[in-house]
C-alpha positions, -999 to +999 in steps of 0.1 A: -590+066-373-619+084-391-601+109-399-576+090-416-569+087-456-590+062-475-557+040-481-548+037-441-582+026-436-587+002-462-546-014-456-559-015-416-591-030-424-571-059-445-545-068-422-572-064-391-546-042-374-556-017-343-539+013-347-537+026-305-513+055-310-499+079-335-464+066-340-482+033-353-501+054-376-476+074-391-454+038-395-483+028-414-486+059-436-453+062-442-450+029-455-481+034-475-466+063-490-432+046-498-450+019-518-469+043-538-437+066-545-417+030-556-448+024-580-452+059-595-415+058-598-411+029-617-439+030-642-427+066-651-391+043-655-408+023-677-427+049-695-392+065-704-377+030-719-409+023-743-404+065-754-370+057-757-370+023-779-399+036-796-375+067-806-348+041-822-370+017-836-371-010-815-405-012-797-435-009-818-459-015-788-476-049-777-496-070-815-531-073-810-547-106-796-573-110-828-585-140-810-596-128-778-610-098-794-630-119-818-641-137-791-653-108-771-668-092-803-690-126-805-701-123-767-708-089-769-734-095-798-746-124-778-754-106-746-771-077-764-797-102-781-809-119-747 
């Protein structure tokens, strides 16, 4: 097991889960790796859609949140006083 990828061990240490042979292992990495191929495949989805609407017109990106930046701007100063 300490030869295993930083993912295995960190998803093995969370669920508290033995690992005795190698057909559990590769079980484990192989549904490890088919989460991370579902998530890189669907941000690049959505990646295509915002290039796409952006293309026609019809997505201009996410309007600022002036409060919460104010806000941050004013605790920022704050902290750098004390």
């Amino acid at each position: 097991m300490n030869n295993a990828p930083d993912h295995l061990r960190l998803a093995c240490r969370i669920e508290g889960v033995e690992l005795p042979g190698g057909i559990q292992s590769s079980r484990v990495k192989l549904a490890l790796q088919m989460a991370r191929d579902d998530y890189e495949t669907r941000r690049e989805r959505q990646r295509q859609g915002v290039r796409l609407a952006k293309a026609v017109g019809k997505y201009a990106g996410r309007k600022a949140d002036t409060g919460t930046h104010q806000h941050n701007r004013r605790f920022a100063y704050r902290r750098q006083n004390h």
